[in-house]
C-alpha angles and dihedrals in degrees: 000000000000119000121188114245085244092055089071098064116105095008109134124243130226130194123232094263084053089260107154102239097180147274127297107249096171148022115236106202133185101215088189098067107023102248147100113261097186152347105243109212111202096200111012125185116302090220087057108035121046099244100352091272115170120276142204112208108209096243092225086067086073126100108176144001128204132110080342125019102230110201126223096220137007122167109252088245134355119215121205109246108239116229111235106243117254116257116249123259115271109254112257109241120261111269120026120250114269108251 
């Protein structure tokens, strides 16, 4: 069965488990070779995704597509990744350099 790329907006994705993961709110597509390298969720399942925070699912995770698309494999939560802080200025000596 062939679906249009725009058919697969707004369909809504399943774990594996049968968990709903979210809805597809973008394509991801790789010109070069002709295929599609992801479905992009703009707010995923909080039980699922730290903090909803928008997600792309690895096209190769997905294992049918039909009314739903059903994936093959999703982590059982994904966790942001924090940022280290950046480390404060050094402070300047003291008096600056004669010109």
């Amino acid at each position: 069965m062939l679906v249009e790329m725009t058919e697969l907006l707004g369909r809504q994705v399943f774990t594996p488990e049968g968990r709903l993961l979210g809805e597809v709110g973008n394509v991801v597509v790789d010109v070069e070779g002709s295929k599609i390298d992801g479905l992009y969720l703009d707010e995923p399942s909080a039980l699922s995704v730290e903090d909803s925070k928008p997600i792309n699912i690895p096209y190769r995770w997905v294992s049918a597509v039909n009314d739903v698309v059903l994936l093959r494999y999703f982590p059982k939560r994904v966790s942001v990744k924090r940022a280290a802080k950046a480390p404060a200025p050094a402070a300047e000596a003291a008096a600056p350099a004669a010109r």
